[in-house]
MIRO-270501 format. One record per residue (C-alpha): residue in three letters; z, y, x. Coordinates in steps of 0.25 Angstrom, whole numbers, plus 5000, padded with zeros to 4 digits. Layout:
type/z/y/x
ALA/Z/Y/X
...
This chain:
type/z/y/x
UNK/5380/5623/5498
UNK/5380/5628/5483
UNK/5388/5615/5479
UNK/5398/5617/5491
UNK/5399/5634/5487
UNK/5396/5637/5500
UNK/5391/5651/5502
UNK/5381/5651/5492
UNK/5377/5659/5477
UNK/5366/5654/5469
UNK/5355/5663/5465
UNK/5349/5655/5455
UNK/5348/5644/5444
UNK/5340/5635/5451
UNK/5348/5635/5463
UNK/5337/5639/5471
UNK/5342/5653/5477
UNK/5354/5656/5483
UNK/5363/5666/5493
UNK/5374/5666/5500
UNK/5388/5669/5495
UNK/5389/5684/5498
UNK/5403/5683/5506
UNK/5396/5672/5516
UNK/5382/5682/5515
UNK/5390/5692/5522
UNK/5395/5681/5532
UNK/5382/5680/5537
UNK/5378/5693/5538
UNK/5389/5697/5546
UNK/5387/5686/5555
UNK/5373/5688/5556
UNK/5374/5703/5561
UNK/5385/5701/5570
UNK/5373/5690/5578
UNK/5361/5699/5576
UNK/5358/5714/5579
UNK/5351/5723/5570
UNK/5340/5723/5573
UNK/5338/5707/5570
UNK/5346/5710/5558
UNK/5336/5717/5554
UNK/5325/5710/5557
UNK/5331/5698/5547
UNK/5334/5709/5537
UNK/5317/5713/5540
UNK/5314/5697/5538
UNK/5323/5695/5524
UNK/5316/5707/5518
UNK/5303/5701/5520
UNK/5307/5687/5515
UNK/5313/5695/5504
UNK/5300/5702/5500
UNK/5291/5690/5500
UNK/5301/5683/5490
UNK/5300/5697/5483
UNK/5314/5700/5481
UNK/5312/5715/5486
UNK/5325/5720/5485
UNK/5330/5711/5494
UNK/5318/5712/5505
UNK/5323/5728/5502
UNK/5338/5727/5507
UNK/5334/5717/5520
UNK/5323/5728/5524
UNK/5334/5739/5522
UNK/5344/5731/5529
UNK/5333/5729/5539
UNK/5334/5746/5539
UNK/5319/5745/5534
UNK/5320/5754/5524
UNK/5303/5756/5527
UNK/5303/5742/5524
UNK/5312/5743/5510
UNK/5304/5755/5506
UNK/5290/5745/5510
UNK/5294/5734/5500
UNK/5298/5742/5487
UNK/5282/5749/5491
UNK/5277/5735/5490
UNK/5283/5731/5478
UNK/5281/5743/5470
UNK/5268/5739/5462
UNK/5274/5726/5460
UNK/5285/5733/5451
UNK/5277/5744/5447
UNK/5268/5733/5441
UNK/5279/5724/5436
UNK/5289/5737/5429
UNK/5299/5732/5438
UNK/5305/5747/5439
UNK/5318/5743/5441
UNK/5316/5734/5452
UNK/5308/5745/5460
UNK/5318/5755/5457
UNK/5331/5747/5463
UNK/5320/5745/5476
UNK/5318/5759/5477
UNK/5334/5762/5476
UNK/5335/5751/5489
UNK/5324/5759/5499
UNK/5331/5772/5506
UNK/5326/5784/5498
UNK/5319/5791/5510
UNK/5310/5779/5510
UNK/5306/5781/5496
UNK/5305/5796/5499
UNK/5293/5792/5509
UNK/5286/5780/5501
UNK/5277/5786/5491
UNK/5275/5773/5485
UNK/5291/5772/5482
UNK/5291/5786/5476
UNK/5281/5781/5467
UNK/5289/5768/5464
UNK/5301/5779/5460
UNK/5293/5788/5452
UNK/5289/5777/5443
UNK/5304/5771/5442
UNK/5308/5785/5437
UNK/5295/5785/5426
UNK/5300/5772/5423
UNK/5316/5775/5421
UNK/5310/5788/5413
UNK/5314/5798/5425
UNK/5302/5807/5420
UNK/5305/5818/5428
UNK/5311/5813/5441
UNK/5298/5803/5444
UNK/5289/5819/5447
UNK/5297/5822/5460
UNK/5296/5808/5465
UNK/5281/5808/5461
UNK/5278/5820/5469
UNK/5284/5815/5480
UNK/5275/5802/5480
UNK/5264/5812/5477
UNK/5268/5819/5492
UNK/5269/5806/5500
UNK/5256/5801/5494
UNK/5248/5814/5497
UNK/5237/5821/5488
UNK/5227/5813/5483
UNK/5215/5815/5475
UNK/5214/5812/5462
UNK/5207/5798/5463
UNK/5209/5786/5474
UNK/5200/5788/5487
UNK/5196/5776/5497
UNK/5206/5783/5506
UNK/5218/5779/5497
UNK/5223/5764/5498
UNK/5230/5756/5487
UNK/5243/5760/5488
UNK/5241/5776/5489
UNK/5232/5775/5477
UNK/5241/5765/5469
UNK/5253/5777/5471
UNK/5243/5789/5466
UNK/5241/5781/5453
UNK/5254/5780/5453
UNK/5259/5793/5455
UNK/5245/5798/5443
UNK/5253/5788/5433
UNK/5267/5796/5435
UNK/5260/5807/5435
UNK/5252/5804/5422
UNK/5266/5800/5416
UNK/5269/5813/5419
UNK/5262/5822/5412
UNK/5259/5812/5399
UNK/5274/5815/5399
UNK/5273/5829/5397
UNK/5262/5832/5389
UNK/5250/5833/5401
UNK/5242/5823/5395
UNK/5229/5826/5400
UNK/5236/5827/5413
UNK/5243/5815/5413
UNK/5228/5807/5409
UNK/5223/5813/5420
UNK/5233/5807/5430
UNK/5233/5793/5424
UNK/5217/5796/5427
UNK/5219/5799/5441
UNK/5229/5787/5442
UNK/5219/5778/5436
UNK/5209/5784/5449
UNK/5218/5781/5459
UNK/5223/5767/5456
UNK/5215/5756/5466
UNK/5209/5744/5456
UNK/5219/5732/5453
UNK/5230/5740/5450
UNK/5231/5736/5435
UNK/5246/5741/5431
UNK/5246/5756/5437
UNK/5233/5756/5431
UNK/5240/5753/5418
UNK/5250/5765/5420
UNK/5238/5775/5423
UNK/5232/5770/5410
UNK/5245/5770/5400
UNK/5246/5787/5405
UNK/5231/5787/5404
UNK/5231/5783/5389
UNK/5244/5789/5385
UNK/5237/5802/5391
UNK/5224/5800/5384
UNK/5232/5796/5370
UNK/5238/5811/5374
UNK/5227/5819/5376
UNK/5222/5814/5361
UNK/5213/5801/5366
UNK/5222/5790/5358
UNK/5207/5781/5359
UNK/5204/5783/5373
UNK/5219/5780/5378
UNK/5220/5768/5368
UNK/5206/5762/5376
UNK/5209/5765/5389
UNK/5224/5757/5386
UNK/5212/5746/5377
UNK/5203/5745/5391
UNK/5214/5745/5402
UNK/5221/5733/5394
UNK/5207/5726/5393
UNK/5205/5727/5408
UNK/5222/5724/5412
UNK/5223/5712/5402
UNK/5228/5702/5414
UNK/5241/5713/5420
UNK/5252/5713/5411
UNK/5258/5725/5415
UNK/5247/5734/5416
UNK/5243/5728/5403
UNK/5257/5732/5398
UNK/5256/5744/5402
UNK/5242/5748/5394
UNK/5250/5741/5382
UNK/5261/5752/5383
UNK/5250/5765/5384
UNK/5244/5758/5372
UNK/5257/5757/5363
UNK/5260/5772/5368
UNK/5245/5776/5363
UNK/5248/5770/5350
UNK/5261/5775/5349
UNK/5258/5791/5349
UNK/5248/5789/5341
UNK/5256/5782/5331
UNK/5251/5768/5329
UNK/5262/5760/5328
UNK/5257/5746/5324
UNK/5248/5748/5338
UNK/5259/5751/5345
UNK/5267/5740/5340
UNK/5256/5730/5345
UNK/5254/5736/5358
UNK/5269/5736/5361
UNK/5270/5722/5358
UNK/5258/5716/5365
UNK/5266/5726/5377
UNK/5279/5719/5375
UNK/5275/5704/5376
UNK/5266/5707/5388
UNK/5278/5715/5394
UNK/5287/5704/5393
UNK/5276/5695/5398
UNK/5275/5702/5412
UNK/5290/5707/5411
UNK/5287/5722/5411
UNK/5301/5730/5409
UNK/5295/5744/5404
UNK/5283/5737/5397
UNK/5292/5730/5389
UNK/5302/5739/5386
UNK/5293/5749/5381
UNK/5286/5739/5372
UNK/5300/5736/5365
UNK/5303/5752/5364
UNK/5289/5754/5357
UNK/5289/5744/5349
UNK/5304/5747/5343
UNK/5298/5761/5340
UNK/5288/5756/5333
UNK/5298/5747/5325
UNK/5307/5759/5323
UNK/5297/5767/5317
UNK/5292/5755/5309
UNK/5306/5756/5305
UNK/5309/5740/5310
UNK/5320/5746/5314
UNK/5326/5731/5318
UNK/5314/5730/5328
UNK/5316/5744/5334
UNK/5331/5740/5339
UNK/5326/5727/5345
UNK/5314/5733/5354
UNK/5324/5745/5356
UNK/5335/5738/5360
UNK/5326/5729/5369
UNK/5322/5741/5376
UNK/5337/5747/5376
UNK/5342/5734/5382
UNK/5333/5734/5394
UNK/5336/5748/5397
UNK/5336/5744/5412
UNK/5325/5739/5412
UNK/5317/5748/5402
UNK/5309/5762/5406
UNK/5319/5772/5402
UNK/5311/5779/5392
UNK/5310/5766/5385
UNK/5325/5764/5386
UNK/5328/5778/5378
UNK/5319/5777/5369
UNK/5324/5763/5365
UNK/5338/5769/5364
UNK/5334/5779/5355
UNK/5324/5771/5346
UNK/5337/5760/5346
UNK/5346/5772/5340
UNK/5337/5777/5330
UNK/5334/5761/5326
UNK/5349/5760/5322
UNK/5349/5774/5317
UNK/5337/5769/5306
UNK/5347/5756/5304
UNK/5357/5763/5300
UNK/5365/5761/5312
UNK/5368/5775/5315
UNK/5380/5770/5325
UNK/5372/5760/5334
UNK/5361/5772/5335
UNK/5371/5782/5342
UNK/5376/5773/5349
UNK/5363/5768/5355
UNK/5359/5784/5355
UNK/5372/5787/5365
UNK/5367/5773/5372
UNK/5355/5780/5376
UNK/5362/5793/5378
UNK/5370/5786/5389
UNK/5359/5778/5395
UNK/5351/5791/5398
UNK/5364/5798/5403
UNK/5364/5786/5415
UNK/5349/5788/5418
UNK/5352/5804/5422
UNK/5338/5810/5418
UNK/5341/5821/5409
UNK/5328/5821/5402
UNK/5332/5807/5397
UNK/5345/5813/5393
UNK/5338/5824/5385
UNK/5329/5812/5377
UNK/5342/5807/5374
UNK/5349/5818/5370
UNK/5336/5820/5361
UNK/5339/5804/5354
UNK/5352/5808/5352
UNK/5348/5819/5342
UNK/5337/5811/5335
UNK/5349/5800/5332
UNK/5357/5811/5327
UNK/5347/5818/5319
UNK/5343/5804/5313
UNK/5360/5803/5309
UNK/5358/5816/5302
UNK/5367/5821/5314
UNK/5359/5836/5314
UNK/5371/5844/5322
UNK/5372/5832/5335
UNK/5358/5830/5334
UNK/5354/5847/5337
UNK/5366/5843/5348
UNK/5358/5833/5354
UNK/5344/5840/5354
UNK/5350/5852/5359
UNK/5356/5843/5371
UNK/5341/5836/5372
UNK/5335/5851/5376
UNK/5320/5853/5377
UNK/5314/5840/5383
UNK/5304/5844/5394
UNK/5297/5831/5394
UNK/5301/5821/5381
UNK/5296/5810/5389
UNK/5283/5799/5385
UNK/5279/5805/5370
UNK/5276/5791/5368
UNK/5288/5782/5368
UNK/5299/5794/5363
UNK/5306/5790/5353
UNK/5314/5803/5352
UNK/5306/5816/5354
UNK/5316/5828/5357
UNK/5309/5839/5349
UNK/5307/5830/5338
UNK/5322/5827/5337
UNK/5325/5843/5339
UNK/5313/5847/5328
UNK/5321/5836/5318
UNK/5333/5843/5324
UNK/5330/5856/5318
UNK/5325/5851/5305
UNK/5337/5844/5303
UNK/5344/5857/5305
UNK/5339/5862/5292
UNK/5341/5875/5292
UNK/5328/5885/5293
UNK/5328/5890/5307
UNK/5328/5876/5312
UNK/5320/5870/5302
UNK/5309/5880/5307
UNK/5311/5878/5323
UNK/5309/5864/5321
UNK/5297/5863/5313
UNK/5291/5873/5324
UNK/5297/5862/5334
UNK/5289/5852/5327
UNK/5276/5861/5327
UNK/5277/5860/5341
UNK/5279/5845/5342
UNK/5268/5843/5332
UNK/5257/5850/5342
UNK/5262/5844/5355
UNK/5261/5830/5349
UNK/5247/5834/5342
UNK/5242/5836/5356
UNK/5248/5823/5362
UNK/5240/5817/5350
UNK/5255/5811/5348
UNK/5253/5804/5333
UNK/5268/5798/5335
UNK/5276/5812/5337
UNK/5267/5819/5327
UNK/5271/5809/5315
UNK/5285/5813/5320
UNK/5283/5827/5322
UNK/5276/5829/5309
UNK/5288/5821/5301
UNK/5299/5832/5306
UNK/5289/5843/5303
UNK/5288/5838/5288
UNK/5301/5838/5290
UNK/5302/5852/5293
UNK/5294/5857/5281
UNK/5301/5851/5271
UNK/5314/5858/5277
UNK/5307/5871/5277
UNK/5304/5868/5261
UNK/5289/5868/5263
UNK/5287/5852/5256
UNK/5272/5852/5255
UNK/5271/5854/5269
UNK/5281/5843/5273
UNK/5274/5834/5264
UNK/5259/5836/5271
UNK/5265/5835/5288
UNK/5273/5821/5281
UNK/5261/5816/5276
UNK/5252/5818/5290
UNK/5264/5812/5298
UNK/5264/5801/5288
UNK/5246/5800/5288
UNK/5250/5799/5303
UNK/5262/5790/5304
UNK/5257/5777/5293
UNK/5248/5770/5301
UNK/5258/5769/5311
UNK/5270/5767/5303
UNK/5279/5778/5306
UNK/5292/5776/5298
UNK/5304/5781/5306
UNK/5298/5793/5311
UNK/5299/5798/5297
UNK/5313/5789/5293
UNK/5319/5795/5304
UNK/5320/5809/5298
UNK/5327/5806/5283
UNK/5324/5823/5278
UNK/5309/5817/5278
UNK/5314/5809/5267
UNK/5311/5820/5257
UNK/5297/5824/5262
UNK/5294/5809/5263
UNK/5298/5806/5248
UNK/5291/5820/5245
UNK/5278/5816/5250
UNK/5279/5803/5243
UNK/5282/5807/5229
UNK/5270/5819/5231
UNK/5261/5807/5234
UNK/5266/5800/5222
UNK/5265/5812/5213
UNK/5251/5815/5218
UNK/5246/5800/5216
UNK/5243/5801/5231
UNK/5236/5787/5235
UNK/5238/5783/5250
UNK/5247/5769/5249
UNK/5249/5768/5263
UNK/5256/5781/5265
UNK/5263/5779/5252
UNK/5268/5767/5255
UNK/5273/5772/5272
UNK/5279/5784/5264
UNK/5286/5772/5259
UNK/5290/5766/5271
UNK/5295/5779/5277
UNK/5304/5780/5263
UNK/5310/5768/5268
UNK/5313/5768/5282
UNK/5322/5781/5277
UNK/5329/5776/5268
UNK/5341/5766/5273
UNK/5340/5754/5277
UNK/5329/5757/5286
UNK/5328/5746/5293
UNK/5318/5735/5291
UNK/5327/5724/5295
UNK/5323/5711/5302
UNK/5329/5698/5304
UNK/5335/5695/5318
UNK/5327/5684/5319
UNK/5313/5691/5313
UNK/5317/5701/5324
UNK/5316/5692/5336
UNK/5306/5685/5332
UNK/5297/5696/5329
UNK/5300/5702/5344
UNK/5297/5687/5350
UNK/5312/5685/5354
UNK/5316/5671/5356
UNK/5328/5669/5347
UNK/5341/5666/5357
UNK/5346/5654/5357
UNK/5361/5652/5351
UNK/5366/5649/5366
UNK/5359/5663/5371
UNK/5365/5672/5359
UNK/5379/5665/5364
UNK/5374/5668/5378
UNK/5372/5683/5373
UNK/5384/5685/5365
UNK/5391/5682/5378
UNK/5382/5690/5385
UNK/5389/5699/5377
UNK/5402/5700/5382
UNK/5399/5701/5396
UNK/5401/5688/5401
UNK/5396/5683/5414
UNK/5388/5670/5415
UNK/5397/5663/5419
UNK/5408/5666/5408
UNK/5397/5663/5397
UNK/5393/5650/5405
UNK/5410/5648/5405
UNK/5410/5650/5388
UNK/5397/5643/5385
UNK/5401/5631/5393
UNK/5388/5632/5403
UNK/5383/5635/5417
UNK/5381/5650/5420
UNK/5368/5644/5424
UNK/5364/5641/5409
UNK/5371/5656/5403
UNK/5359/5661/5412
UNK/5347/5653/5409
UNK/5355/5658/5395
UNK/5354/5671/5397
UNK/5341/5672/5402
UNK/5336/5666/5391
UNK/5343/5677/5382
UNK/5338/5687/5392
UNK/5321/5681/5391
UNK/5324/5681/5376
UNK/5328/5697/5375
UNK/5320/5702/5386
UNK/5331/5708/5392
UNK/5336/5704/5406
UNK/5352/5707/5405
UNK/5364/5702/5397
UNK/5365/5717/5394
UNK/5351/5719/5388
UNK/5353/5705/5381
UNK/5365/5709/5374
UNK/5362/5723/5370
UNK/5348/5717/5365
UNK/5355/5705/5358
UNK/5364/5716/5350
UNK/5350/5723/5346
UNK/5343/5709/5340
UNK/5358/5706/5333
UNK/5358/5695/5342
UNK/5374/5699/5345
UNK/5382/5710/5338
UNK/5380/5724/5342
UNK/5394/5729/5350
């Protein structure tokens, strides 16, 4: 029949799938209904769903049960596949299921409600998962505040759930002995064997405890849990994240930089999507403080390439570290242009917060291009942010940009609102025991002294944001504001002058000196690069493949130039695909154009 063209498409390479050509699909149909009533129409349509959820191919079983009018039936199968994709990350997947089942069914499914309140946590819908939530929290009932013998599995897997979100919660704005408490309660309720909600409970647990000033207790709860969860990859995965958060507020770098790669290679192991991704974005912060600035573009632009794919938070604060990496380059264009990138791609996502944080980005580009005027503009555009979303992972922290706003200024009136900006930062960071945001609120706030002429001063808050910043490495956060030059090279010659011996904070004095001072980046090879990130080097036949990629040409039009079956460009391309952990020809390209593995339009 295939040979003869006779009503049939292929579905895949081995020639083992195939469907009917659509024209003689439609044939059928019609004929079919004009034999059978409706009610036997439906019944086939009942019969295909199941066949169709044995195989697993869910979003088919979904249309034949709605074809079937069973919309009961479509709502029954996303329920029973939820964990599965909860589990696995698959948020994407689940989310396209849930835009199948008529809303009213979603509306009267607890369990669906809950799949949609974690699909906004996940695409960063901070605010809009609360209304959903409650409503969940309606159909489910009151509950106490630990599981009874009168709850079965699935009422007590959906309490837990619904403790995590709200733990997320209030970690995110500042309730952190609130937010333990529900990742407590989440932990009560969970029924045993259920190792990867577990994991969630456990990562708002720690980051709650780290919080609320017990850095050693979170870091051994994370220790124990990963003791006990060694043989489930992504609840392991997920205890690997808390842990490089932990360590990231309190300033360890180098730990965090281990973590996140032990994180990364286990992610792409079970094929976790957010674990993943969050890996590369820390681990290109870390390089960007490190000032590796040709590492922080790749893991960046890994991140920026999968944005469909990616959590959203991960995808802004990848855009935003991708500017500010060409901006410390030297590539001032490229870093706006990635800057309105990520100005567009929030615009399409419609959540005004977003829109804020991004406003706020624009203006710490413009005040790293000496653009003081655009970037008051900007910050004045960003308002007051209500809620600045996890403390942990921002990379761009809206008072911080408007303190350094106002110093920029220069003039005394600003100079003095923004070092009582910063007085107030410096306490609420102090009482989230944040080490990260005081090296950098105690940077400005040196800053600010030596503006206000008192130099002796300055010198003193440098050096305890330099005491705390060494161990770690800290280079950009001081790089990335050039006035602090003076006060650096200040402290330096005091030091000198006084015969003051400390070589280790001599010597990062040094460094910091350096990253200012152009050309700042310590530049890799191509080659070093990839083989350092454990990137199989392309083959000369797959950067052909990519540089047609490129151009937008179909498979079959490079199989035409290449002189090969459109068969072979696929094998190809997936190749080129497994190699940049991306899972598009847009992702491959615009990652390729990162590594300089094509030209950059």
């Amino acid at each position: 029949m295939e040979d003869s063209n006779l009503f049939l498409v292929s579905l895949d390479e081995r020639q083992g799938w195939y469907r009917f050509h659509h024209l003689f699909q439609q044939l059928l149909q019609q004929r079919l209904q004009a034999r059978i009533n409706t009610e036997e129409l439906a019944t086939l349509h009942r019969r295909a769903s199941a066949w169709y959820a044995r195989q697993g191919l869910i979003e088919e079983a979904i249309r034949h049960a709605l074809a079937a009018e069973d919309a009961l039936g479509a709502a029954q199968l996303v329920e029973a596949h939820f964990l599965w994709t909860f589990e696995q990350e698959q948020w994407a997947q689940l989310e396209h299921w849930l835009h199948l089942v008529p809303e009213d069914q979603i509306q009267g499914s607890p369990t669906l409600l809950v799949a949609r309140a974690w699909i906004l946590q996940a695409r960063g819908q901070f605010k809009d998962y609360l209304p959903v939530l409650r409503a969940a929290e309606r159909l489910v009932g009151p509950g106490d505040s630990g599981a009874s013998d009168t709850d079965d599995r699935q009422s007590r897997i959906l309490r837990a759930l619904m403790a995590i979100l709200w733990s997320q919660f209030q970690y995110l704005t500042g309730q952190a002995q609130a937010s333990l408490e529900s990742a407590q309660s989440a932990l009560r309720w969970l029924p045993p064997h259920v190792a990867y909600i577990a994991s969630y409970s456990l990562f708002y647990l720690a980051l709650s405890q780290q919080a609320t000033g017990q850095e050693e207790v979170a870091l051994e709860t994370l220790n124990q849990a990963l003791r006990e969860h060694q043989a489930q990859l992504n609840s392991t995965a997920r205890l690997l994240l808390a842990q490089t958060y932990v360590y990231l507020t309190a300033g360890k770098l180098q730990q965090v930089e281990h973590t996140a790669r032990h994180l990364l290679r286990l992610a792409q192991e079970a094929d976790l999507d957010l674990s993943q991704f969050w890996a590369h974005w820390v681990l290109g912060y870390v390089h960007y403080e490190w000032n590796h600035l040709d590492e922080a573009v790749y893991h960046f632009s890994v991140v920026v390439a999968n944005r469909h794919r990616a959590n959203l938070w991960a995808v802004q604060r990848a855009m935003g570290g991708l500017a500010f990496a060409y901006q410390a380059q030297g590539l001032g264009a490229q870093a706006q242009e990635t800057a309105r990138t990520l100005l567009a791609w929030v615009q399409e996502q419609h959540n005004m917060r977003d829109l804020m944080l991004a406003y706020a980005y624009q203006g710490l580009l413009a005040l790293l291009q000496d653009e003081v005027e655009e970037a008051e503009q900007w910050v004045e555009m960003a308002g007051e942010q209500e809620v600045h979303g996890p403390p942990m992972m921002s990379f761009e922290d809206p008072p911080l940009t408007k303190a350094w706003m106002l110093l920029a200024k220069g003039n005394e009136q600003s100079v003095a609102h923004g070092q009582a900006l910063l007085a107030d930062l410096l306490q609420e960071v102090a009482s989230v025991h944040d080490t990260r945001k005081t090296i950098q609120v105690l940077a400005l706030q040196a800053l600010a002294s030596n503006l206000q002429g008192r130099m002796p001063e300055a010198l003193a808050v440098l050096e305890r944001a330099l005491v705390l910043a060494r161990p770690g490495g800290f280079l950009r956060t001081f790089a990335d504001v050039p006035p602090l030059i003076k006060v650096l090279q200040e402290l330096r010659k005091r030091r000198k002058t006084h015969l003051t011996v400390d070589n280790k904070l001599d010597t990062y004095l040094q460094l910091i000196l350096v990253a200012m001072s152009p050309p700042a980046s310590q530049a890799v090879s191509k080659e070093k690069l990839l083989q350092q990130e454990g990137i199989e080097p392309l083959t000369d036949r797959e950067l052909h493949i990519l540089r047609l990629l490129d151009k937008d040409l179909t498979n079959k039009e490079i199989a035409r130039e290449l002189v090969v079956t459109p068969g072979t460009v696929k094998v190809h391309t997936t190749n080129v695909y497994r190699k940049l952990s991306v899972n598009n020809r847009r992702a491959a390209v615009t990652l390729a154009k990162a590594l300089g593995l094509l030209a950059a339009s």
